[in-house]
MARKEKOL-853807 format. One record per residue: residue number from 1; residue in three letters; x, y, z of N, C-alpha, C, CB in turn. Coordinates in steps of 0.02 Angstrom, whole numbers, always signed. Atoms other than C-alpha are relative to their C-alpha. Glycine has a CB too. Layout:
% residues N
REC   n res    n_x    n_y    n_z   ca_x   ca_y   ca_z    c_x    c_y    c_z   cb_x   cb_y   cb_z
REC NUM ala      X      Y      Z      X      Y      Z      X      Y      Z      X      Y      Z
...
This chain:
% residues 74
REC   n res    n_x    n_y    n_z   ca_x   ca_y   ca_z    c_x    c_y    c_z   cb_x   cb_y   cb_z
REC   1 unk    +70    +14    +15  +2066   +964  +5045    -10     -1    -76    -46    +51    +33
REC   2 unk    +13    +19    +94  +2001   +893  +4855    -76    +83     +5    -56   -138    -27
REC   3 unk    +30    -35     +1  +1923  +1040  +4793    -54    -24    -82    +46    +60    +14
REC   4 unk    +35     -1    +68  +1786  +1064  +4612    +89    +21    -23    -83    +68    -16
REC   5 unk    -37    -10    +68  +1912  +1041  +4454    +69    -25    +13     +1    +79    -26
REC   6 unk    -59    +33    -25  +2043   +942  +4558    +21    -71    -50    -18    -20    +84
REC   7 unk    +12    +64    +63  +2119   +800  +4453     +9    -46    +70    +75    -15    -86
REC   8 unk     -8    +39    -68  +2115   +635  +4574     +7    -68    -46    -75     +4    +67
REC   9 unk    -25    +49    +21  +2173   +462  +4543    -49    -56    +53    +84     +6     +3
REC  10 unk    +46    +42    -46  +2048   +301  +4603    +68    -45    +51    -63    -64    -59
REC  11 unk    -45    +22    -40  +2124   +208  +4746    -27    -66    +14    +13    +44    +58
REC  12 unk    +12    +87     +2  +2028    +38  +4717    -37    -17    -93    -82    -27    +85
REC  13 unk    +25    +23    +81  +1964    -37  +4548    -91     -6    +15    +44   -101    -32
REC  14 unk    +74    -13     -2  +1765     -6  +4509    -18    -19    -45    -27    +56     +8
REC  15 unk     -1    +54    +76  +1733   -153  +4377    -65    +12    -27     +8    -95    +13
REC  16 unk    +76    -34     +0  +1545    -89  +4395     -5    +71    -51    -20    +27    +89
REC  17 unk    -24    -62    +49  +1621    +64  +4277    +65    -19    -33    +13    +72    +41
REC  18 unk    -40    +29    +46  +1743    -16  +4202    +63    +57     +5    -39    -11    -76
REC  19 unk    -87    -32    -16  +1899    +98  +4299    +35    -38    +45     +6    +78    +36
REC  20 unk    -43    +25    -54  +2040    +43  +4383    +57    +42    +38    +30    -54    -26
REC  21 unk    -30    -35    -55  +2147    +85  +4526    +53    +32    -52    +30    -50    +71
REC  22 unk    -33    -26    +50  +2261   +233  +4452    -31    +53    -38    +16    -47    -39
REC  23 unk    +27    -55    +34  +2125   +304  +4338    -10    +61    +30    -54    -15    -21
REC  24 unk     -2    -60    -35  +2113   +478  +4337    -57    +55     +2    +53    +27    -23
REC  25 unk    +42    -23     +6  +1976   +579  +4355     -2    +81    +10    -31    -37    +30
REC  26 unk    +15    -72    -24  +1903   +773  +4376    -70     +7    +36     +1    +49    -63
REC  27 unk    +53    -39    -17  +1812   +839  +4516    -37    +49    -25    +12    +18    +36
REC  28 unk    +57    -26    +53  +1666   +894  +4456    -53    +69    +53    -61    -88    -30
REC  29 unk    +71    -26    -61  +1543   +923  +4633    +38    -29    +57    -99    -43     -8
REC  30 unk    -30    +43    -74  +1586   +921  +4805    -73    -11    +43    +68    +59    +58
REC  31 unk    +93     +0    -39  +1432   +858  +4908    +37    +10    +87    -67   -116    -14
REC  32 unk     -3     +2    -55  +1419   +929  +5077    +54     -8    +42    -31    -30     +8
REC  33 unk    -69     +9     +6  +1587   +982  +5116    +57    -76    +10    +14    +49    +45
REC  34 unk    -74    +57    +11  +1702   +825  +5065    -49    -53    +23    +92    +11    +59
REC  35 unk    +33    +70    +11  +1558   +692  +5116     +2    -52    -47    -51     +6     -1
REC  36 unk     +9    +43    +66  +1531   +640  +4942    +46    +34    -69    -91     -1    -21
REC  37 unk    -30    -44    +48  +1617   +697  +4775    -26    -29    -55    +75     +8     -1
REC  38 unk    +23     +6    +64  +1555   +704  +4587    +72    -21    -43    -39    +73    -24
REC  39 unk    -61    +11    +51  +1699   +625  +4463    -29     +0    -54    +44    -60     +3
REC  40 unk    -21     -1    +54  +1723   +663  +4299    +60    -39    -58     +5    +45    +11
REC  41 unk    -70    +14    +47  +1828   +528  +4188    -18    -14    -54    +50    -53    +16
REC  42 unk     +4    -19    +68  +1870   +540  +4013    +61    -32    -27     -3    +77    -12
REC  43 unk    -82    +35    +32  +1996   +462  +3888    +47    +61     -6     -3    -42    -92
REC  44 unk    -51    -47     +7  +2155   +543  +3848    -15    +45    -56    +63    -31     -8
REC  45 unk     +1    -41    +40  +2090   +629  +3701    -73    +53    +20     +6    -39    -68
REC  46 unk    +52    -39    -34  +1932   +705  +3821    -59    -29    -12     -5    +68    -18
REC  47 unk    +68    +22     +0  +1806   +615  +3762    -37    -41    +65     -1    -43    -59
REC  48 unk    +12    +18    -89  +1700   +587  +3933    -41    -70     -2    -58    +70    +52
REC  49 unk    +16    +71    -35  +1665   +417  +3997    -78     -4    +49    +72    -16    +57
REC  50 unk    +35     -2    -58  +1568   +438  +4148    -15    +46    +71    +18    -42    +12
REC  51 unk     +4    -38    -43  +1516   +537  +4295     -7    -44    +53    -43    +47    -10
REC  52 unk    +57    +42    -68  +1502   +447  +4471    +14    +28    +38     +3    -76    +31
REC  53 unk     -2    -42    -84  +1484   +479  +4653    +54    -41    +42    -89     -7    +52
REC  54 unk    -57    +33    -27  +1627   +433  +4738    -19    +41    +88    +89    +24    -51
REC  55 unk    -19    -31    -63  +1691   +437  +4937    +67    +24     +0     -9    -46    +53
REC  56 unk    -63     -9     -2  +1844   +520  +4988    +71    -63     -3     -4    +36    +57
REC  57 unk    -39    +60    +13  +1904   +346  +5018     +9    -31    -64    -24    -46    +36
REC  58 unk    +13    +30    +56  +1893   +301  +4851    +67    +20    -40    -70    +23    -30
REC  59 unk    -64    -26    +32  +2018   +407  +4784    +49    +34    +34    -14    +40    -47
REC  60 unk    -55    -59    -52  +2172   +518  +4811    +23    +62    -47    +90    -45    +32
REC  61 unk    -28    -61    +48  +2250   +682  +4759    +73    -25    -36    +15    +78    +52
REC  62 unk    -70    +25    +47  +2380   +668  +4625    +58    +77     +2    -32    -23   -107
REC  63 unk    -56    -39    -10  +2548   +716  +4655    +46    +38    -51    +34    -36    +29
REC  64 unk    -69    -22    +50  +2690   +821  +4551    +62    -22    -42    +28    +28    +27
REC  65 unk    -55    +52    +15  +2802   +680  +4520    -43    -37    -14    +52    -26    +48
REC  66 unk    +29    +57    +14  +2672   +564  +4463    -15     +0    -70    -55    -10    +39
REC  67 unk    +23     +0    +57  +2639   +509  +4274    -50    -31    -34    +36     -7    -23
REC  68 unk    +78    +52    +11  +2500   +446  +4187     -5    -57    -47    -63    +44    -29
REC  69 unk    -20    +62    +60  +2509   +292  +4076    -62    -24    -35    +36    -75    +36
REC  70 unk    +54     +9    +44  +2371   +250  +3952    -33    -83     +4    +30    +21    -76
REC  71 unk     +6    +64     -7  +2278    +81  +3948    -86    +22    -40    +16    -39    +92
REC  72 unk    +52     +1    +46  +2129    +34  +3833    -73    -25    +48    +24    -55    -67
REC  73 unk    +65     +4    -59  +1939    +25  +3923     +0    -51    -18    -73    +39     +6
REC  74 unk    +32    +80    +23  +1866   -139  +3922    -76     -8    -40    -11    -46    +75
């Protein structure tokens, strides 16, 4: 289960915010256990981007073997 302060990775592109599938975000809020969730993403040096409301479908939990690769916003 994605808990508050989980890091999570989007699992479709949201051109409406200008992320794409990959980006990585921080749970922020969980609405109503796991209905809805609050994201938190930010560039690599922290400066924060955006907050949205995401569904579980939206994203996924990020794994131990996974790395993160940088790419410039639009």
């Amino acid at each position: 289960m994605i808990t508050e302060l989980d890091r999570v990775a989007l699992t479709n592109d949201l051109p409406e915010h200008s992320l794409k599938i990959g980006d990585i975000g921080t749970v922020v809020l969980v609405h109503q256990e796991g209905l809805g969730y609050e994201v938190e993403f930010m560039t690599i040096t922290g400066k924060p981007i955006k907050i949205i409301s995401l569904f579980s479908s939206q994203f996924r939990a990020i794994g131990d073997r996974e790395i993160a690769q940088a790419r410039v916003l639009a």
